[in-house]
N, C-alpha and C positions, 0 to 999 in steps of 0.2 A: 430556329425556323426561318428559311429562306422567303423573302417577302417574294412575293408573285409580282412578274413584268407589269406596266399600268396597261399596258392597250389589253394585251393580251387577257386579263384579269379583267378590262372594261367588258372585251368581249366575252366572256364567259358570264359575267353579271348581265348582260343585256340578252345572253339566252336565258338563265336563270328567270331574268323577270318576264322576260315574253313566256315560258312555258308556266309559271306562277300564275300569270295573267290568266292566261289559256285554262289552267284544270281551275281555276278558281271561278270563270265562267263557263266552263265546261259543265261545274258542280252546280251554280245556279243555272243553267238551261236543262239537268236532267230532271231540279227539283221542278221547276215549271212544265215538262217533259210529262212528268209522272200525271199530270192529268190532263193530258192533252196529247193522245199517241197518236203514230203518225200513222193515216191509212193502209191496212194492208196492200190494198190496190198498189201503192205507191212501193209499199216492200217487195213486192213480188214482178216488178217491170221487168220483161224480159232481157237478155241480150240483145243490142240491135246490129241487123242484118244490112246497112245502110247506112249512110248519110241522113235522108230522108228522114228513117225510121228514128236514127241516134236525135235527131233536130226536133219531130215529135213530141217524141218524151219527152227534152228539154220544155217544149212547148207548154205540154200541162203541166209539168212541173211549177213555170214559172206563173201561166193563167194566161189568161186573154188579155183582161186590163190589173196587171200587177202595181200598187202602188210605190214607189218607192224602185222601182226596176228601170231601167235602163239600158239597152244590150242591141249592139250592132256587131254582125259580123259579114264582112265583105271579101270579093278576093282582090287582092292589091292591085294589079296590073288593068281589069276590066272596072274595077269597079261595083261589078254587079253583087248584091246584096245576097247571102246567103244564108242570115238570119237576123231578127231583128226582133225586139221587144218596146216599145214606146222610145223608138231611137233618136223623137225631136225633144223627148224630157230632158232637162237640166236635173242633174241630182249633184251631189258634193261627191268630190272626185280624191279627198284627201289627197296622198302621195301623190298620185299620177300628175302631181301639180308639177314636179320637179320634171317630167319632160318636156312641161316646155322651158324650165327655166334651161335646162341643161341644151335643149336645143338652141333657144334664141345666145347661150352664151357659147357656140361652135358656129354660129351663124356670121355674131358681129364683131366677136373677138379671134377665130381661126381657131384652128388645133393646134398651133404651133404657138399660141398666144403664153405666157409664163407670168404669175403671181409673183411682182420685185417688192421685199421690203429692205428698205436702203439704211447703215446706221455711218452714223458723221459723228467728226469731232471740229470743236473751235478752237482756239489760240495759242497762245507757244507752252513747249513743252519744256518745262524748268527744274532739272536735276530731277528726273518720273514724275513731277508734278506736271497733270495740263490744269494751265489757268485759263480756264475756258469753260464751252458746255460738249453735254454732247447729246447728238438729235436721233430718235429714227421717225423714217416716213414711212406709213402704211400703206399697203397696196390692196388692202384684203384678204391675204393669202391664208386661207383655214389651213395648213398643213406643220405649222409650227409648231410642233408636236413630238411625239417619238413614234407616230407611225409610220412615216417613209425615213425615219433615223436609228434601225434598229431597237425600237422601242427606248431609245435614251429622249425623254423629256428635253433635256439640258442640253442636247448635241447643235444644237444653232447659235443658243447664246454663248456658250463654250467658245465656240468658233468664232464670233463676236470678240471676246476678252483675248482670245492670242490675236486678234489685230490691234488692238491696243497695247497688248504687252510688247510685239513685235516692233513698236512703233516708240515703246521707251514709255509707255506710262505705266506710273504704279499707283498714283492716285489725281482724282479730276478734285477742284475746286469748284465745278458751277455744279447747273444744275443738269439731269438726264430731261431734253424734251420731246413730248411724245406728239409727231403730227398725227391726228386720226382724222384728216378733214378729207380725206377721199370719200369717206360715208360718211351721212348726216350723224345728230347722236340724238337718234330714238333707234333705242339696242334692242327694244321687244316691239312687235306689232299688236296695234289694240285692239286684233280679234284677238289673240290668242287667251286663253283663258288665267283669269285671274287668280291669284294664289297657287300658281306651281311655277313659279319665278326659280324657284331650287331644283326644278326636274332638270336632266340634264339634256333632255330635247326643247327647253326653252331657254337654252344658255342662249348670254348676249352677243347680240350681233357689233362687229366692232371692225372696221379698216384696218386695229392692232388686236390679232390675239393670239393666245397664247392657250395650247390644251387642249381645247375644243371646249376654251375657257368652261370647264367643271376640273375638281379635283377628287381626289378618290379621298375618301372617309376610312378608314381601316380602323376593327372592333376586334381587340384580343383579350384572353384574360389577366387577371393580374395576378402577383404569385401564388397564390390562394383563396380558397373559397372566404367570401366580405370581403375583398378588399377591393378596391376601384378598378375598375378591367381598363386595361391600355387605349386610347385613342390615337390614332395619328393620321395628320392629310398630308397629300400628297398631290401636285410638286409643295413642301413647306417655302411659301412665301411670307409668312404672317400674316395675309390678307383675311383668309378667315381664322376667327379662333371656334378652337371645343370649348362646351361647356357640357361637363356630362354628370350623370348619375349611375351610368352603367357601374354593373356590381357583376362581380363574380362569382358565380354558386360551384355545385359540388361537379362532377366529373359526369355524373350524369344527367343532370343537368338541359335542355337546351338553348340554342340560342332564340333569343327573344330581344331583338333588338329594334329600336324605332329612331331614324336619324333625319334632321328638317332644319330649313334654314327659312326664317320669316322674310318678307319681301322686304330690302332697304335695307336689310341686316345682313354684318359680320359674323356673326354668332353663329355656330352651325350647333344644334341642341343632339344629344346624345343622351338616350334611356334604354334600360332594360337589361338581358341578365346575359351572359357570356360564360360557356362551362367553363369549368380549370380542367382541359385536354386542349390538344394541341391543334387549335380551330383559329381559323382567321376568315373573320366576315366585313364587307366591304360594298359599298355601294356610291356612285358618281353623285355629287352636288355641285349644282351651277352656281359661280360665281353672282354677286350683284353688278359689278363693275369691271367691267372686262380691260379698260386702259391703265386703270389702278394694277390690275393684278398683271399685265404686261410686264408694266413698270416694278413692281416689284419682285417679279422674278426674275428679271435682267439685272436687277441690282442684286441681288443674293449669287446670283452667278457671276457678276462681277467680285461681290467680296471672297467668292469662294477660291477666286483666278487670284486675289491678294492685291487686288482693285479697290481701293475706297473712293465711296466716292460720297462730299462734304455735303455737296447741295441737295435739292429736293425733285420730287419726280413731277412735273410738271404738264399738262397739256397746251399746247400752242400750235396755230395752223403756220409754223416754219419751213421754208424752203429753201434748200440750199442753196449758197451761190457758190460766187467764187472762194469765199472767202472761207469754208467750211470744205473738210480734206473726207474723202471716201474711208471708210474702217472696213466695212465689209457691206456685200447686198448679198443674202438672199432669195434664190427663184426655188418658184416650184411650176411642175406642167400642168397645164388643161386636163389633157386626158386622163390621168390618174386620177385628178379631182373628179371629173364627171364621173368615172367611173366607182368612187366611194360615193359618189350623191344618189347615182341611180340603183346600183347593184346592193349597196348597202342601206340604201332609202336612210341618210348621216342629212336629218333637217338643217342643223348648223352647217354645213358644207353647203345646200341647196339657198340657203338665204345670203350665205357669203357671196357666193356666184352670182348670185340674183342682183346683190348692191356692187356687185362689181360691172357687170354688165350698164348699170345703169349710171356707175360714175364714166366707166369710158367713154358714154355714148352721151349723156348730159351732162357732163361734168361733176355731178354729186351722187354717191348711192346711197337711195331713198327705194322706202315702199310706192311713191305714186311715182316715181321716175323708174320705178321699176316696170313696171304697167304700162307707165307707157311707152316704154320702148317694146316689152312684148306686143301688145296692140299693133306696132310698127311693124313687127316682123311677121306676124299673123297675116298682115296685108301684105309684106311683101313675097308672101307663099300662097297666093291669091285667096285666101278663107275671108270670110268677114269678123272681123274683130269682135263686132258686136255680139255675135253667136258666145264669147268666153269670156266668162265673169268671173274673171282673177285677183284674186287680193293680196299673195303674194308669194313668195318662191318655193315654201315648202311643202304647202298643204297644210300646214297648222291649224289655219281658218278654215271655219266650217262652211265659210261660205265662197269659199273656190267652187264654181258649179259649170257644169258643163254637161251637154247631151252625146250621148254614147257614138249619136250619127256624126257628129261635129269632130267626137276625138277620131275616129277614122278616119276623115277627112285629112285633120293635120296628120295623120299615120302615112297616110300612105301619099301624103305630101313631102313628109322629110323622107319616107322612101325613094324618092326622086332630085335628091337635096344632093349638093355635088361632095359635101360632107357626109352622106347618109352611113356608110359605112363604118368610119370613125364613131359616129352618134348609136350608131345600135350595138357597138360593141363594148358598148356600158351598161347596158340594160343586161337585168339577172337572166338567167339561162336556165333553163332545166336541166336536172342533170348537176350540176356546179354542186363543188361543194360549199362555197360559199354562196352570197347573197340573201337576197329575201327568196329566194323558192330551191333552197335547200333542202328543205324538211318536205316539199312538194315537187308530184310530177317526178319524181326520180327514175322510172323504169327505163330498161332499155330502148324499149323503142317509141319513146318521146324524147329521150335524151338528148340535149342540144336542139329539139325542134321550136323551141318557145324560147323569145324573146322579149318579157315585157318586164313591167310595172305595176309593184302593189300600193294598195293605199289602205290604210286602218287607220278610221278612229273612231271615238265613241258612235257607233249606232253604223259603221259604215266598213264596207268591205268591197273594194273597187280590184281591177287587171285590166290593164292594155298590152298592148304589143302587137309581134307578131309570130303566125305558127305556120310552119311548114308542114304540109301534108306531105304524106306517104307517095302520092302523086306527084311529086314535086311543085306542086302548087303552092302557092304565099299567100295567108289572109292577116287580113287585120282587124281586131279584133278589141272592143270594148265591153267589160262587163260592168254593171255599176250599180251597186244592193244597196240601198240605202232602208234605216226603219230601227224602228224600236225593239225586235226580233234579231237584226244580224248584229251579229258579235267579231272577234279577232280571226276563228279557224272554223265557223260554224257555217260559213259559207262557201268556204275551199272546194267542199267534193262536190258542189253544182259545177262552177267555174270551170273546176280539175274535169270531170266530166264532158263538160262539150269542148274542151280542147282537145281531149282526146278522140271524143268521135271526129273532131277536125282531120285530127292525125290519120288514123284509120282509116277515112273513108273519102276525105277531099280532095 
């Protein structure tokens, strides 16, 4: 059985669980459904004949005073307001957090700005021994991975070990040290919620990482029905270990499997049943220590190039002078990355950027250096700072809050932005077949007319952007559902709805 690529296999689990998600409250909102239908009045709205009439409907739909609703729509160039629902309410804006990190980082870093992590070697090299150490410096760069390396994991550190083989070493004597003092080291922020330290959208944030530090768990069975069904991670660092009790049952059998890693803990726990047919189940777990697991998988790819190396992996804020020789650096580009942050709404990409921006600009990246440098850039696109109550790059915290009149504002600010172009061509599209509004908005004739930003999380279902009308007109457009009622998809065909009458009629 041919093991499945990691990204690509990522990406199919990360639909797997979004559509999981989806019928699993799909089934709880019809049980609650069942006694609480929805007025006919409401089933039976006509077609509308208009703008007007399409905005209407929206109107009752949403109420007069809706709590929890937030919704401005403008047209970019005039300004003037062409719909609006409680548009000075602050509500939690989830994702939509990432435009602005992805803006303020095309603002103060350029588009042509590049992610360097740099690796060094120290001392003389003696018949392929170096008697010496060797460094890398962090830069922040999320892309160290196998997604812009045709899916090889391993294709940078590779590249890394033929600069030392190239160089005559076949084994170092010190130690590997790892600078991560570009960002502070608090790798989680203390909104986000406690006890999902192993989700792989709360992986550590780190100036070195490696993965989108999570590894994949792979669940196979074992040669026969009772015997211990196969485990393996992936990339194997030895960072985490299995401990499993999965068992293999008969061929018809299914899979029933339950995989978790405790917060602070190596241990990744593995239970439950895996048929004996030819199934392979798999699901992403966040690392606890993202410099550790750097470090250790630069050494396994070292000994795998036939690199020993004696000493130990080490953290140190080192810089190099003269005295330490270049092995290899490292770039990746802005644009690419903004465009996984936005398009793919990739949290770990939005907080990398986030503490990137804020070590170029203050010297360290932090959450509150993060802040405040957006704060800075919010002023200097004339908005008032104070109107956005940000807590940090992804949207993880629930208490990123903002009013729907406010995201317009900075909408059709970076509209105007000498960047602007660059910056919306990161944003999911309609129409695409990728991104977050894949599965939305598809027809022809919306296709490529939307350009925004989703947000989901528990109790919350946000979109920005912007949408061209039929008219050739541009609006900009917040929508923002908050409440105990919306869910992940249960809010889509309002949203999807007055975009479309956008389209149609604007």
């Amino acid at each position: 059985m041919q093991r499945p690529s990691f990204w690509r296999l990522f990406t199919i689990l990360f639909l797997v669980l979004t559509i999981a998600e989806t019928a699993s409250a799909a089934t709880r909102r019809h049980r609650a459904g069942a006694r609480k239908r929805r007025p006919a009045a409401e089933a039976r709205l006509p077609e509308p004949r208009s703008l007007e009439e399409a905005l209407d409907q929206c109107a009752r739909k949403v109420g007069p005073n809706a709590n929890g609703v937030s919704i401005s729509v403008v047209e970019v160039n005039s300004g003037a307001s062409i719909f609006e629902r409680n548009p000075d309410i602050p509500e939690t804006i989830a994702s939509i957090t990432k435009l602005f990190t992805t803006a303020a980082a095309i603002h103060y870093l350029g588009p042509d700005y590049k992610f360097k992590t740099s690796f060094w070697r120290r001392g003389e090299i003696r018949d392929g021994t170096l008697v010496g150490s060797l460094l890398v410096v962090g830069g922040g760069d999320p892309n160290i991975s196998g997604r812009f390396y045709n899916d090889d994991f391993n294709a940078v550190f590779d590249r890394w070990a033929q600069g030392l083989l190239q160089a005559g070493v076949r084994q170092v004597v010190g130690d590997l040290v790892l600078n991560t003092s570009f960002f502070d080291s608090i790798s989680r922020h203390p909104d986000w919620h406690t006890g999902q330290d192993a989700k792989w959208y709360q992986a550590p944030i780190s100036a070195l990482a490696f993965n989108d530090n999570v590894v994949l768990v792979s669940i196979r069975p074992g040669g026969r029905p009772g015997k211990p069904a196969a485990v393996s991670i992936d990339p194997p660092t030895g960072v985490l270990h299995a401990v499993s009790s999965a068992r293999t049952v008969s061929s018809r059998g299914a899979v029933r499997v339950a995989v978790g890693r405790s917060a602070g803990s190596d241990n990744v726990t593995v239970s439950g049943t895996v048929p004996a047919r030819p199934v392979w189940w798999s699901t992403p777990i966040a690392v606890d220590n993202a410099p550790e697991f750097f470090g250790a998988a630069l050494r396994t790819r070292l000994r795998a190039a036939g690199i020993q190396l004696t000493g130990n992996v080490v953290e140190k804020a080192i810089k190099p002078d003269a005295g330490w020789a270049l092995v290899a650096q490292t770039e990746s580009d802005l644009l690419p990355t903004l465009a996984i942050t936005n398009k793919h709404s990739q949290g770990f990409y939005a907080e990398q950027v986030f503490k990137t921006v804020a070590a170029e600009k203050m010297g360290q990246g932090s959450w509150p250096n993060g802040i405040a440098v957006e704060k800075q850039f919010l002023t200097a696109l004339g908005l008032d700072p104070g109107r956005y109550d940000l807590r940090d790059g992804s949207g993880l915290s629930a208490y990123n809050r903002v009013a729907a009149g406010d995201l317009v504002k900075f909408l059709r600010a970076m509209n105007r932005h000498p960047h602007a172009a660059e910056w919306k061509a990161t944003l999911a599209v309609s129409g695409e077949s990728e991104g977050t509004l894949r599965h939305r908005l598809r027809e022809a004739d919306v296709r490529g007319k939307i350009l925004a930003k989703t947000g989901t999380i528990n109790g919350v279902s946000t979109l920005a952007g912007y949408v061209t009308g039929d008219s050739g007109k541009t609006y900009a457009f917040a929508i923002l559902l908050n409440g105990r009622n919306v869910w992940e998809t249960g809010n889509h065909g309002f949203q999807d709805r007055l975009l479309r009458s956008l389209i149609k009629f604007g």
